[in-house]
C-alpha positions as semicolon CSV with decimal commas, in nm:
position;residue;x (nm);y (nm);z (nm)
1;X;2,555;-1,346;0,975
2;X;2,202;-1,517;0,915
3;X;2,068;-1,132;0,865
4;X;2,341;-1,078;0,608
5;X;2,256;-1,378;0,470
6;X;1,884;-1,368;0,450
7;X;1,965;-1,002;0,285
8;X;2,210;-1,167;0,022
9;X;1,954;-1,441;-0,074
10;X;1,650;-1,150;-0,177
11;X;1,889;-0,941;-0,322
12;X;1,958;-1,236;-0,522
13;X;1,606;-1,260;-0,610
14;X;1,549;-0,955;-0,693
15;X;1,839;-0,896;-0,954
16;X;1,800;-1,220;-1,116
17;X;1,414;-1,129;-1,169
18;X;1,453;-0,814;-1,309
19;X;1,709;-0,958;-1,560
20;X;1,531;-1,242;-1,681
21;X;1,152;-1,029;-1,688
22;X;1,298;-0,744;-1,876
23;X;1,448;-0,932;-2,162
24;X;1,146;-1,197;-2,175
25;X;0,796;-1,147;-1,981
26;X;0,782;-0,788;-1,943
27;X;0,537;-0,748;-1,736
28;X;0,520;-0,484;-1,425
29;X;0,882;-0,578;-1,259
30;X;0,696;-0,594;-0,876
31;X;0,444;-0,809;-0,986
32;X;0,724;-1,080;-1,163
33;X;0,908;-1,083;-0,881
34;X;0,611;-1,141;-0,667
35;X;0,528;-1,463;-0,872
36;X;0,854;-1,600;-0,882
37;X;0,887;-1,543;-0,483
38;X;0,573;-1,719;-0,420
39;X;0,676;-2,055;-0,650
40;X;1,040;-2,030;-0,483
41;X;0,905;-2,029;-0,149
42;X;0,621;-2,302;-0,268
43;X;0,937;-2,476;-0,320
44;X;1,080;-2,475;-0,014
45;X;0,767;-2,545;0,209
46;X;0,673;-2,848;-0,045
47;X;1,006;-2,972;0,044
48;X;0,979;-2,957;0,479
49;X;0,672;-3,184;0,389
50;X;0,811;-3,460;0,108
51;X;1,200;-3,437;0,030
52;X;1,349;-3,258;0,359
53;X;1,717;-3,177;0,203
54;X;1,944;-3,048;0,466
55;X;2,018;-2,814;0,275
56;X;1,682;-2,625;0,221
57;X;1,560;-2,721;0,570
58;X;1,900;-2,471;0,670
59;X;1,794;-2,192;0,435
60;X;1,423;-2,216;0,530
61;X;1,518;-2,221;0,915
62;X;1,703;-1,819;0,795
63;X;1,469;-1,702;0,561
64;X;1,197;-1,766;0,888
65;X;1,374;-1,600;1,109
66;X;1,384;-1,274;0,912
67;X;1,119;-1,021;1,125
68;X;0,913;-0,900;0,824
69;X;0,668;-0,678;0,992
70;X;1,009;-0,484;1,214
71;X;1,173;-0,434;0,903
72;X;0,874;-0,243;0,723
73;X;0,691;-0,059;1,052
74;X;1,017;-0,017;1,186
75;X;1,266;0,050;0,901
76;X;1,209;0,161;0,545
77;X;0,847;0,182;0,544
78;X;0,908;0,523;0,605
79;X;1,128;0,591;0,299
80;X;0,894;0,421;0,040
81;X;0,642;0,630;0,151
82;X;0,870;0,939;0,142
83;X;0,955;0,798;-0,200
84;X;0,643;0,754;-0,325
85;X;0,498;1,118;-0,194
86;X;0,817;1,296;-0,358
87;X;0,599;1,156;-0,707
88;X;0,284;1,334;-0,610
89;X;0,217;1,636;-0,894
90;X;0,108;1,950;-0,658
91;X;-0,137;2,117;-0,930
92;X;-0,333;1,764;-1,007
93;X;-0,325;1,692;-0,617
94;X;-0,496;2,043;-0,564
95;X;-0,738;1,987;-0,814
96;X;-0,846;1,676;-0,716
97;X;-0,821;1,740;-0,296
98;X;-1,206;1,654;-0,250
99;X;-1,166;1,305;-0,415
100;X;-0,886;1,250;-0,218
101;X;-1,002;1,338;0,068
102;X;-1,319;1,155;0,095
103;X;-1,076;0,797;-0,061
104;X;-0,824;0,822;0,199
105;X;-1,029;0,916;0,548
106;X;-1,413;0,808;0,431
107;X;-1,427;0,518;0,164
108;X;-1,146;0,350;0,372
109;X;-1,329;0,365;0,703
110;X;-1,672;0,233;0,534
111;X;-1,453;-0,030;0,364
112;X;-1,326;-0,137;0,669
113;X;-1,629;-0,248;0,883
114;X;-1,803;-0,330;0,558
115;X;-1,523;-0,609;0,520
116;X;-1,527;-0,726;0,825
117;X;-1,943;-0,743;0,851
118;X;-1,915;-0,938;0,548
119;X;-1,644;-1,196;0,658
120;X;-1,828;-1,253;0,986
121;X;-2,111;-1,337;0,778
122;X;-1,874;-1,587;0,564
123;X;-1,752;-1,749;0,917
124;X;-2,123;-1,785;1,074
125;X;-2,267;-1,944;0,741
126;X;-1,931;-2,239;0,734
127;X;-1,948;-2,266;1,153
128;X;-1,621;-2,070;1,179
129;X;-1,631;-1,927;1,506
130;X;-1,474;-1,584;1,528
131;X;-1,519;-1,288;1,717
132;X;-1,706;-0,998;1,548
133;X;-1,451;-0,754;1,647
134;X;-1,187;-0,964;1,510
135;X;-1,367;-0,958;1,193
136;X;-1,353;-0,612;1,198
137;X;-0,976;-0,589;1,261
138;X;-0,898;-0,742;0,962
139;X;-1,098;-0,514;0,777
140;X;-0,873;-0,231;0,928
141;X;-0,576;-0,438;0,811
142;X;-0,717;-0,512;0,445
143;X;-0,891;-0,227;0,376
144;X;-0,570;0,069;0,308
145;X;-0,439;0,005;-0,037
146;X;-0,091;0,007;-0,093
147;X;0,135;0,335;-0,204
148;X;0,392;0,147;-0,356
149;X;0,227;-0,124;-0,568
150;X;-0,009;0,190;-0,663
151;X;0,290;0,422;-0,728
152;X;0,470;0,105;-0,888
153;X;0,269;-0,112;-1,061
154;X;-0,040;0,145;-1,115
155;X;0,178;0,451;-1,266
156;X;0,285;0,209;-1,572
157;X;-0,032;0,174;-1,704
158;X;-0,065;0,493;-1,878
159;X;-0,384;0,679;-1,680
160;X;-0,457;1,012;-1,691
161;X;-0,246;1,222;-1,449
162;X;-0,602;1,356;-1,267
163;X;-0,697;0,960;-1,240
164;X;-0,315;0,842;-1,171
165;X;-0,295;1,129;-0,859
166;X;-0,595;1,087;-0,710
167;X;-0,520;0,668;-0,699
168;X;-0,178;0,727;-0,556
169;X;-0,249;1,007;-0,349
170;X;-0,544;0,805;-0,154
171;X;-0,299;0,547;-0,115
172;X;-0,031;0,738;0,036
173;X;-0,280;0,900;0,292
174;X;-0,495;0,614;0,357
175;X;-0,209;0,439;0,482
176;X;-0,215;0,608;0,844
177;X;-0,633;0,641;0,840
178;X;-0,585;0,235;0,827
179;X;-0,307;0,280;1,112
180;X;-0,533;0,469;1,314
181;X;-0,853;0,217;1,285
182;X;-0,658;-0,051;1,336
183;X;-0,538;0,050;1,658
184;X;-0,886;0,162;1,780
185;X;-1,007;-0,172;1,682
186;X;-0,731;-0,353;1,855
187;X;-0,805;-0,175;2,152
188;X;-1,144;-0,308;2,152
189;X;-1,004;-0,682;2,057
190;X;-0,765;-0,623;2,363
191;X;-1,034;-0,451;2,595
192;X;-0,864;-0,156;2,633
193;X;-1,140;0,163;2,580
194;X;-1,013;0,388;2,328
195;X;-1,201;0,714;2,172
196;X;-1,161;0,698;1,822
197;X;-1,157;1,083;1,775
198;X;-0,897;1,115;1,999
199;X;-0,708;0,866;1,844
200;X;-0,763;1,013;1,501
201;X;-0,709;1,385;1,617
202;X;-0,367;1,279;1,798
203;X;-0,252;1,027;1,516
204;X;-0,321;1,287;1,248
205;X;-0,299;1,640;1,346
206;X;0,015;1,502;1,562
207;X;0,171;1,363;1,257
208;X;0,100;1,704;1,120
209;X;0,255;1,972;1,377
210;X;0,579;1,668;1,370
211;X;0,632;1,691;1,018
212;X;0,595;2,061;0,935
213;X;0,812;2,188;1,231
214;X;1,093;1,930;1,141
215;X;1,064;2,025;0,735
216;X;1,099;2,388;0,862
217;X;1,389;2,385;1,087
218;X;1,568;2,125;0,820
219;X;1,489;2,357;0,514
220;X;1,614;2,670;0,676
221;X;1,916;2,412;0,704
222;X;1,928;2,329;0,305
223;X;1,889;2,693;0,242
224;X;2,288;2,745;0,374
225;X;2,432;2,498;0,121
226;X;2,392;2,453;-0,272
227;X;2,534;2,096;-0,248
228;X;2,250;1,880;-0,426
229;X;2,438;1,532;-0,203
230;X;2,360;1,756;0,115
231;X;2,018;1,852;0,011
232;X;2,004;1,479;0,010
233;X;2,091;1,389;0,370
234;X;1,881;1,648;0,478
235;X;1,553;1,473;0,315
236;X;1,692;1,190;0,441
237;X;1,733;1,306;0,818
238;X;1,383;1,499;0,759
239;X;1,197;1,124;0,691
240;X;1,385;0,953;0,964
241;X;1,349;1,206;1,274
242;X;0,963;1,302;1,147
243;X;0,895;0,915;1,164
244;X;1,129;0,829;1,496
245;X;0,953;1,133;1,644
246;X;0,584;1,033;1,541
247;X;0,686;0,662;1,732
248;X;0,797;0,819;2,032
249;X;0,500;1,053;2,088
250;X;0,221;0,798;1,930
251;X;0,119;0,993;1,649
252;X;0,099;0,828;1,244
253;X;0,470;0,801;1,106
254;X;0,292;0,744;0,781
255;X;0,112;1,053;0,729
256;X;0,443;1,236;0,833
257;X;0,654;1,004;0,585
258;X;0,351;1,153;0,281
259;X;0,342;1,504;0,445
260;X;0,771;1,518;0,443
261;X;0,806;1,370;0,071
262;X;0,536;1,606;-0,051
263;X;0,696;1,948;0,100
264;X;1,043;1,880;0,023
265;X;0,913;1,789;-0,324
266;X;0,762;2,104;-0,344
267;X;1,068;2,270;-0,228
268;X;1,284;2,072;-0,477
269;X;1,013;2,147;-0,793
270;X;1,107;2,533;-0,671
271;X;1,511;2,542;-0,670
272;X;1,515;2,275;-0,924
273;X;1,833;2,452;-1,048
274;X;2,007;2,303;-0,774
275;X;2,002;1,939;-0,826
276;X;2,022;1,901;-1,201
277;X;2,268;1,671;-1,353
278;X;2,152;1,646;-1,697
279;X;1,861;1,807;-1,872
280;X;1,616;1,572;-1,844
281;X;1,676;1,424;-1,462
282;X;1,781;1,578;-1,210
283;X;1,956;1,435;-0,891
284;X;1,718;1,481;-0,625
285;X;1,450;1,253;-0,817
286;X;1,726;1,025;-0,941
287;X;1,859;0,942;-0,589
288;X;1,486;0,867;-0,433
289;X;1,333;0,678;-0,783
290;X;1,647;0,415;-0,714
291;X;1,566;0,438;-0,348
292;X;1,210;0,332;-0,412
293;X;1,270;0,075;-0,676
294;X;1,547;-0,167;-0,433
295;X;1,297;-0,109;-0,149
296;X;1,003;-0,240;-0,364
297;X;1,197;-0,488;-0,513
298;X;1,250;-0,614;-0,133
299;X;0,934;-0,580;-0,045
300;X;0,794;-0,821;-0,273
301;X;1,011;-1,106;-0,202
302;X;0,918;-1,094;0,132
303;X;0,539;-1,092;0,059
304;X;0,661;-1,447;-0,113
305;X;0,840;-1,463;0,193
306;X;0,530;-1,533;0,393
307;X;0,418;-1,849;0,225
308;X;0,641;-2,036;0,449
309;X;0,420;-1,910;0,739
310;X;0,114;-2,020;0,634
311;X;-0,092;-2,313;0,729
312;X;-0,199;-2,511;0,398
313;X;-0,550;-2,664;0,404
314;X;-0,891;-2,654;0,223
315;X;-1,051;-2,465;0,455
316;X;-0,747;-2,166;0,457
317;X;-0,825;-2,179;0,030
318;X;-1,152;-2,120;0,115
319;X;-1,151;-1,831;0,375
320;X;-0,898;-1,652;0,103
321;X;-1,122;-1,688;-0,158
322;X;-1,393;-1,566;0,089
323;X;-1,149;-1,263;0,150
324;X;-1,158;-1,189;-0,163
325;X;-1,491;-1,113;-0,252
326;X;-1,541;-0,953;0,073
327;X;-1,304;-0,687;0,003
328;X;-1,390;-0,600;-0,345
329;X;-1,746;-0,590;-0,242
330;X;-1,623;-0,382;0,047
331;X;-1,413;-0,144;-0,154
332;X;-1,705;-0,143;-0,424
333;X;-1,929;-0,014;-0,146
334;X;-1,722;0,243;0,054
335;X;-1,626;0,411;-0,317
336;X;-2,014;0,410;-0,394
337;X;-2,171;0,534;-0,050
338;X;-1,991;0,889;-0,083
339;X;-2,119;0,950;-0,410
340;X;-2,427;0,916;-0,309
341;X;-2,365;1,292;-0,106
342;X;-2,527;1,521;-0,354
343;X;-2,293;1,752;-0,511
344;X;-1,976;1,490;-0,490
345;X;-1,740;1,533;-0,742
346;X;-1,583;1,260;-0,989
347;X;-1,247;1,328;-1,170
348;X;-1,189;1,278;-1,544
349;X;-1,573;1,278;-1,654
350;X;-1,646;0,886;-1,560
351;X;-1,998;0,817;-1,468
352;X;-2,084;0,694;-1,120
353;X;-2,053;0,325;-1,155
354;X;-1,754;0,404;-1,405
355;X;-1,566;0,541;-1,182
356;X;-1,675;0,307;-0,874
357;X;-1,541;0,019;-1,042
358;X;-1,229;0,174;-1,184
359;X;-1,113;0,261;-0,841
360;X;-1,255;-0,071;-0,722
361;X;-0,994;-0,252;-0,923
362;X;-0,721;-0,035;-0,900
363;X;-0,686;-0,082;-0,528
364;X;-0,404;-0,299;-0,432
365;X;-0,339;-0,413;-0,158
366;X;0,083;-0,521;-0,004
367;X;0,360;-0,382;0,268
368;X;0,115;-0,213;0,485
369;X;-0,145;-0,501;0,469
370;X;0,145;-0,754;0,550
371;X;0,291;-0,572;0,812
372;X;-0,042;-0,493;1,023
373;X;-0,142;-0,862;1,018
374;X;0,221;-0,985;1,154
375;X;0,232;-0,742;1,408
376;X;-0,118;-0,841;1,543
377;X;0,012;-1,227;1,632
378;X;0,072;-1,147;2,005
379;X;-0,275;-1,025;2,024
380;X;-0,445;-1,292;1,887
381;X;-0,472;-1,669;1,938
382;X;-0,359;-1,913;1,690
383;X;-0,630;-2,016;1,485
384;X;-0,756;-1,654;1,482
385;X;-0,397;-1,542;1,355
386;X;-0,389;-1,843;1,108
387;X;-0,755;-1,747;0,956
388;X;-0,684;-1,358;0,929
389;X;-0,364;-1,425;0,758
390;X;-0,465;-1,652;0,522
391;X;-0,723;-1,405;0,452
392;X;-0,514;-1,148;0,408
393;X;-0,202;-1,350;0,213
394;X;-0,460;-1,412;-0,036
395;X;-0,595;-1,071;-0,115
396;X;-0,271;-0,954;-0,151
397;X;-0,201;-1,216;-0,409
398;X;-0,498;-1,133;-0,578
399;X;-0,461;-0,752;-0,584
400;X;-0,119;-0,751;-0,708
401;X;-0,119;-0,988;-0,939
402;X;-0,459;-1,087;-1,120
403;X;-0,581;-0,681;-1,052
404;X;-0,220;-0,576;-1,119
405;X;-0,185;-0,759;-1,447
406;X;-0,528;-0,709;-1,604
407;X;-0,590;-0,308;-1,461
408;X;-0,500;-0,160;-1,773
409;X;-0,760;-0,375;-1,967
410;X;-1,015;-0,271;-1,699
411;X;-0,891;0,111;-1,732
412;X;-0,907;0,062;-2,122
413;X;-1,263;-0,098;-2,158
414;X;-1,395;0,194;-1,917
415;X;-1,253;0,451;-2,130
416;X;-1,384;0,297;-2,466
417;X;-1,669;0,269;-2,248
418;X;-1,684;0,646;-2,139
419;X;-1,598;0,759;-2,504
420;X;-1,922;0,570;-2,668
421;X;-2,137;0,718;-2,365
422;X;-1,983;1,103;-2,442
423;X;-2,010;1,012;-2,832
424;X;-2,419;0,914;-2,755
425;X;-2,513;1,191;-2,501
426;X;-2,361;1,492;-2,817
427;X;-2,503;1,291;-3,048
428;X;-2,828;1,320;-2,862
429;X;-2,799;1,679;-2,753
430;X;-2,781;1,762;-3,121
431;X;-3,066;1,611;-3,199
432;X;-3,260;1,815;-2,986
């Protein structure tokens, strides 16, 4: 009953959010349910310490009991993810694979220990005495960005569909790259030895041979029945199984979630036939768009969700601000350090720094983020668990809503920018 109840209550959130935002604020639906989260649960943690009503003492007491990080590692992460990969335009993707490739698996690494080098510095210079390695954990946990505030908030903004793929593509991949660090890295927190190619070859090429084999046996299945609702439940089972499967053997569920969404998509953009139900939609997309947008929804009440864990003092301000600026100095770096490999490519015609900070700001961080740092709490003590998610509460906050809110100024100035630099360098070439 306090499940069902706990479920009612977001719900509730979430419809009266997207009500009141579309007819006044209209901003990016994730990000105004984000903010009025956060305030609601302000509300309820200012009230434990002054007022203490029964009342919202008995709510609170639910709404804690409600296991965040087992509902999104364990439950739908898997979906939004499936979701979010079913988006991903196969021609743009190919086009832009080398970008991609060195976002998801390279800058992310870089970003990672960059972060945490940086935040151990932070800690030494206020007395804050933390383990390097712990440091660097957080990194793992911070540095992924998020598929579905990219895919959600990002693919609003109006970007071009080389610069929109190759953000949401990273963040669909880089998802289980951050998975895989992060448990290398905990097994050096824990002191258990762990090779980190062996983790990465299992994780990933595991997560590969999972998903293909399932997504062949299952389409071989679709191919007996023209029933779009079937086709359906088979994409459905395909997710689930690839992702229970990946779990069972150790390999990354979330490069199998990407890898599933992205072949059945391609399947789907081949017998589209099948699955329309009028001429501009057809049921396929329908079905996993209204998926996506009640599981995002969700997920961003409980982000708001997690004020009422935190511990609120001056020094916890400070170490989020901190985090901050460590992670968009980390991101800034492991974007830049690849392009510094001659012959690297940049999509869209943005100069170097251009494009470094474009894809500096666009990373957002969320679910994955949130989920990592909750599920490290029985390895760590409790001030270490109260500084790294503090640390990491606050970039979230400050990714999804200050970056989420001003990215298409950012994205517009750097165009106007590009445009005047284009304009001056045909301008100049004429000349000579």
């Amino acid at each position: 009953m306090d499940l069902f109840a706990v479920f009612t209550f977001i719900i509730l959130i979430v419809t009266l959010v997207s009500v009141i935002n579309e007819r006044t604020f209209k901003i990016p639906g994730e990000i105004a349910i984000l903010i009025v989260s956060v305030v609601i649960f302000l509300i309820f943690k200012i009230d434990t310490f002054l007022f203490k009503f029964p009342f919202l003492i008995n709510i609170e007491s639910y709404l804690k009991s409600f296991n965040i990080e087992s509902y999104l590692l364990d439950g739908v992460l898997c979906f939004m993810l499936f979701a979010g990969a079913s988006k991903v335009r196969f021609n743009k993707f190919t086009k832009n694979i080398r970008s991609i490739t060195i976002l998801s698996f390279i800058s992310t690494a870089i970003s990672a220990f960059i972060y945490g080098l940086l935040f151990y510095l932070f800690l030494m210079i206020f007395k804050i005495n933390l383990n390097i390695w712990v440091c660097i954990l957080l990194g793992c946990i911070i540095a992924p960005s998020d598929p579905i505030a990219a895919t959600g908030i990002l693919s609003k903004l109006g970007m071009s569909k080389n610069l929109s793929t190759v953000i949401e593509s990273e963040s669909l991949f880089n998802d289980g790259i951050g998975v895989v660090l992060f448990a290398f890295v905990k097994s050096i927190v824990t002191n258990i030895g762990t090779n980190i190619l062996v983790v990465m070859l299992k994780e990933i090429l595991g997560a590969f041979v999972v998903s293909f084999v399932i997504c062949f046996l299952l389409l071989l299945l679709m191919k007996k029945t023209h029933n779009p609702k079937t086709h359906i439940l088979i994409s459905i089972l395909a997710v689930a199984s690839s992702y229970l499967f990946c779990m069972l053997f150790g390999f990354s569920g979330c490069i199998a979630s990407v890898l599933c969404g992205m072949i059945f998509a391609y399947y789907k953009g081949k017998n589209i036939n099948y699955y329309k139900i009028t001429d501009e939609k057809n049921l396929y997309d329908y079905f996993w768009e209204i998926i996506d947008s009640y599981l995002n929804g969700i997920l961003f009440v409980l982000i708001g969700l997690v004020v009422l864990k935190l511990d609120f003092n001056w020094i916890y301000l400070l170490i989020g601000a901190a985090s901050i600026l460590c992670s968009l100095c980390a991101r800034f770096s492991g974007v830049g350090i690849p392009l510094l490999i001659p012959k690297s490519s940049i999509p869209g015609g943005y100069s170097r720094l251009e494009y470094i900070f474009l894809m500096t700001w666009s990373n957002l961080k969320g679910g994955l983020s949130l989920a990592l740092i909750l599920s490290s709490r029985d390895i760590l003590n409790n001030k270490e668990f109260l500084i790294l998610l503090a640390a990491t509460y606050f970039t979230i906050l400050f990714t999804v809503i200050i970056q989420g809110l001003t990215n298409k100024k950012v994205y517009l100035l750097i165009e106007n920018n590009k445009a005047k630099r284009i304009r001056k360098e045909s301008e100049r070439k004429c000349v000579l």
